[in-house]
C-alpha positions in Angstrom: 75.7 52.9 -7.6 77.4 50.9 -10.1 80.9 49.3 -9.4 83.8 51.8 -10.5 84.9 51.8 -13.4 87.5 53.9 -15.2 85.8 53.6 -18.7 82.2 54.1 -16.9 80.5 56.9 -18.5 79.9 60.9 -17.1 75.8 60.8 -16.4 74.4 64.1 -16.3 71.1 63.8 -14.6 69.2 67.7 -15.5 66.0 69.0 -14.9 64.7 72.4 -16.8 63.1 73.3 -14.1 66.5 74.3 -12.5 68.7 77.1 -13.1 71.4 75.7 -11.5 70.9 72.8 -14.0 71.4 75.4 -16.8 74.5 76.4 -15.7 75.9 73.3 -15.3 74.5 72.6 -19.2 76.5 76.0 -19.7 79.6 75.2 -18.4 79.6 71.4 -19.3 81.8 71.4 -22.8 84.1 74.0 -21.4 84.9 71.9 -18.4 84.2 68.4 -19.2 84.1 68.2 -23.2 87.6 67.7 -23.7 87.9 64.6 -21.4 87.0 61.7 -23.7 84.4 60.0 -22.1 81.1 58.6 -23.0 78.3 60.9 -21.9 74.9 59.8 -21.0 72.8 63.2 -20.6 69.5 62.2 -17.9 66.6 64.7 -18.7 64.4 64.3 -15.4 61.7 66.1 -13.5 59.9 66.1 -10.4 56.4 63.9 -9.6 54.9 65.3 -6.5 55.5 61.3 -4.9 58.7 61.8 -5.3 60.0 65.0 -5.0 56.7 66.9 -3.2 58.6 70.5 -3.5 56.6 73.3 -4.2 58.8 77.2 -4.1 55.5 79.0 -3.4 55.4 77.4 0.5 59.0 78.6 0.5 59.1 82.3 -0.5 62.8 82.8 1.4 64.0 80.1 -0.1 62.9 81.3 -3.8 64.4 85.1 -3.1 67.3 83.3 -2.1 68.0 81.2 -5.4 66.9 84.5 -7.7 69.7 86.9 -5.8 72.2 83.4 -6.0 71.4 83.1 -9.8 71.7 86.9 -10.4 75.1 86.5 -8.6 76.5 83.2 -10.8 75.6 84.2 -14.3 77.0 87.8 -13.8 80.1 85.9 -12.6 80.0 83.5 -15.6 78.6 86.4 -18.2 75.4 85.4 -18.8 71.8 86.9 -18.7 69.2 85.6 -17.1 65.5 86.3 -17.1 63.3 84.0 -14.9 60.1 83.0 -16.3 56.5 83.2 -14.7 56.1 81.5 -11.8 53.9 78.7 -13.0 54.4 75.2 -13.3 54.4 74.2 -17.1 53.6 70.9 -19.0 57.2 69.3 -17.8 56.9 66.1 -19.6 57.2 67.8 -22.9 60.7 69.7 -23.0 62.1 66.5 -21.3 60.5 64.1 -23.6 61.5 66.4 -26.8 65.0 66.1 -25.4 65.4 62.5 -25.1 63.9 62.8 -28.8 66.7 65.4 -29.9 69.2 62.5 -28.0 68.1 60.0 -30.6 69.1 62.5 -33.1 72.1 63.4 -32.1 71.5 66.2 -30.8 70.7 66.3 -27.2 73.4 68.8 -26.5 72.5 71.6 -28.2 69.0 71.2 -27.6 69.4 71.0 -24.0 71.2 74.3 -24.3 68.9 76.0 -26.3 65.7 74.9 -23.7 67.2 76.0 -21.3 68.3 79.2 -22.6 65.1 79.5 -24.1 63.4 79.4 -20.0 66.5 81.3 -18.2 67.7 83.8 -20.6 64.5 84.6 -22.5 62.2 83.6 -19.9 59.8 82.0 -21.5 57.7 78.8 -21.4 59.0 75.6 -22.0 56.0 73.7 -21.6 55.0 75.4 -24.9 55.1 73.5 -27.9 55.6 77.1 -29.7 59.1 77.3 -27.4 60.1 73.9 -27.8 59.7 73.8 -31.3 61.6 77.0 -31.4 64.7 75.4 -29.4 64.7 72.5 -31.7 65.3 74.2 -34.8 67.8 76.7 -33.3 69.8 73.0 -32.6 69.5 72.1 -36.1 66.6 69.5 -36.3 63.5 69.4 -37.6 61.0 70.8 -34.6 57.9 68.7 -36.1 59.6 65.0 -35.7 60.8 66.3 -32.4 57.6 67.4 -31.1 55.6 64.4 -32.5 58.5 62.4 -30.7 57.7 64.6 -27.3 54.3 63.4 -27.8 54.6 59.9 -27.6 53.7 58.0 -24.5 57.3 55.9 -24.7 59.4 59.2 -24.4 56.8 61.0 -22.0 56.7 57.6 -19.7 60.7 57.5 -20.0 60.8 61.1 -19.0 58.7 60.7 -15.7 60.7 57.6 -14.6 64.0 59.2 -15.2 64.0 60.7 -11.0 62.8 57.5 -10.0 65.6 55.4 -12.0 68.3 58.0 -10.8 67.6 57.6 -7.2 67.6 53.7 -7.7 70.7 53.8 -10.0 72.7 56.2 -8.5 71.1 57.5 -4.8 70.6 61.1 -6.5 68.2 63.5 -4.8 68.5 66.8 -7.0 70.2 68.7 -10.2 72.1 69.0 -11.5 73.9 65.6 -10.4 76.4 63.6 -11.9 78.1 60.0 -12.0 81.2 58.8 -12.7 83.2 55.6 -11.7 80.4 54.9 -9.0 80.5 58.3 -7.5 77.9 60.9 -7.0 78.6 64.9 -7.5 75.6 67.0 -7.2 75.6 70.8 -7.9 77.3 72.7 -10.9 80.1 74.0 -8.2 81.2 70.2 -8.1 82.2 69.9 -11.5 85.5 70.6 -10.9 86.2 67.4 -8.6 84.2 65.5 -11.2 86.8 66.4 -13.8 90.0 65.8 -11.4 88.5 62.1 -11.0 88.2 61.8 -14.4 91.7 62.9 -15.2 92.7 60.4 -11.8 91.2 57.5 -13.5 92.5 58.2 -16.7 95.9 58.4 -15.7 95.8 55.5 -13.4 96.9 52.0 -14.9 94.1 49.8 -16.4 
């Protein structure tokens, strides 16, 4: 990881694949937004070299998650509604959102993706969906799909895991990094933002 730093930035590595990403993307302004500091927002997603996990060799595990999901969003008021149990085009949503980044946007267009898969349930692999998402975040969902479809964004996408576990020695999502220190899991965000307040208050 990098060398600490109390001006280092928050980075927010996510995947849309996860839905304990999504709540972390939920509850990320309310706990974090008011801090002041730069944030670098990592969309990411699992190659089979790197990350060879597939839920359907792990049906316990995948109950599991659905009754811990239904559990969190009641307790954070949100609906959820898994979608189908297939593996979608990931490169696109991903790729779109480092396009919506360049735009500005990259907030509210992570939120609405991911609302889009884990409250509606739908397919985010879908240009249809993603283009959907997009205008819901206020941008123009034909520049950010012809930016999804570019190799650049697509090839940053896809290296995004690799560069996170080189960078910063993450292995999942959601993860975060601040000040050369790793947080992983939405239920960590609390100690993230007590470091941030520590460092703020500490003399430069």
């Amino acid at each position: 990881m990098d060398t600490p730093d109390a001006r280092a930035p928050i980075r927010f590595y996510f995947s849309f694949r996860s839905p304990y990403a999504w709540l972390a993307a939920e509850r990320f302004e309310p706990m974090l937004g008011d801090l002041g500091v730069p944030i670098e927002r990592i969309p990411l997603y699992p190659t089979p070299e790197l990350f060879p996990n597939d839920p359907a060799g792990m049906p316990a595990k995948v109950a599991y998650l659905v009754q811990d999901i239904r559990r969190l969003t009641r307790e954070l008021g949100l609906t959820v509604r898994f979608p189908p149990a297939v593996d979608p085009d990931w490169a696109l949503p991903h790729a779109a959102s480092l396009a919506a980044q360049q735009q500005g946007a990259g907030h509210a267009f992570m939120l609405e993706v991911f609302r889009k898969r884990f409250s509606e349930g739908l397919d985010v692999g879908c240009e249809r969906v993603v283009a959907a998402a997009a205008k819901r975040a206020g941008l123009d969902p034909n520049a950010i799909l012809a930016a999804a479809r570019t190799d650049a964004l697509r090839t940053e996408a896809a290296e995004n895991f690799r560069l996170g576990i080189e960078r910063d020695q993450i292995f999942g999502v959601p993860s975060f990094v601040y000040a050369g220190k790793l947080y992983w899991g939405q239920d960590r965000m609390h100690f993230l933002r007590d470091a941030v307040l520590r460092k703020s208050a500490s003399p430069s």
